[in-house]
C-alpha positions in Angstrom: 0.0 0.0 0.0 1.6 3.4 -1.1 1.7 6.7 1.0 -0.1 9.8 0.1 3.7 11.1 -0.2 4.6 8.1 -2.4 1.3 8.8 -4.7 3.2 12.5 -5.1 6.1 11.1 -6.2 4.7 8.5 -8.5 3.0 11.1 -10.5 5.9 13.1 -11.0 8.2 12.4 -14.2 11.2 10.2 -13.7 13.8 12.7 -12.7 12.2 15.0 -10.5 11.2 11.3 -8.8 15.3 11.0 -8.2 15.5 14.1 -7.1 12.8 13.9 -4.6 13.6 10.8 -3.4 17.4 11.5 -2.9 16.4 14.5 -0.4 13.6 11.9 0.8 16.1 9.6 1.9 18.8 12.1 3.0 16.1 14.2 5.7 15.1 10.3 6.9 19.2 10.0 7.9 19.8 12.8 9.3 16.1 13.2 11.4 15.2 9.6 11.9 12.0 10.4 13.9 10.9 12.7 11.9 7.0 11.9 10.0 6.0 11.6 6.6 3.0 13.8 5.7 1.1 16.0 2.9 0.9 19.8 3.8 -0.4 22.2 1.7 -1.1 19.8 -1.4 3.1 18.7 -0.9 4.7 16.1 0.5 6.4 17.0 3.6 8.2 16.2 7.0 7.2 16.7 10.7 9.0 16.3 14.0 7.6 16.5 17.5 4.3 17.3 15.6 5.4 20.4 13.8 6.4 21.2 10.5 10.2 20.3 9.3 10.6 20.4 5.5 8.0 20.3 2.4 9.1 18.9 -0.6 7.9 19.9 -3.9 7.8 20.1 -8.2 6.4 22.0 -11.1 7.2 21.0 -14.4 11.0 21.9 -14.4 11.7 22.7 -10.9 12.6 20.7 -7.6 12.3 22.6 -4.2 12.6 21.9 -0.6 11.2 24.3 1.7 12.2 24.4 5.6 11.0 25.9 8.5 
């Protein structure tokens, strides 16, 4: 069964997936604990229930947002 956050990824063309997914990976290293989650239409990242960093893609660009 796939995540809301996988279902973002899996519509998103092949590259921007790597990308994603790279910086997916790299946020679960470094901040084990934190959760997976959708905010604001985008997949995204919480810890200790508040907001960490939202991922997201448009049809040329990558982005990672942080609070």
């Amino acid at each position: 069964m796939s995540s809301p956050f996988d279902e973002y990824l899996g519509a998103l063309p092949k590259a921007q997936q790597a990308a994603l997914q790279k910086l997916r990976r790299v946020i679960q290293a470094v901040v084990p604990e934190a959760e997976e989650a959708i905010s604001y239409q985008l997949p995204a990242f919480r810890f200790e229930g508040k907001p960490l960093v939202a991922l997201g893609a448009s049809r040329e660009h990558c982005a990672s947002c942080t609070r």
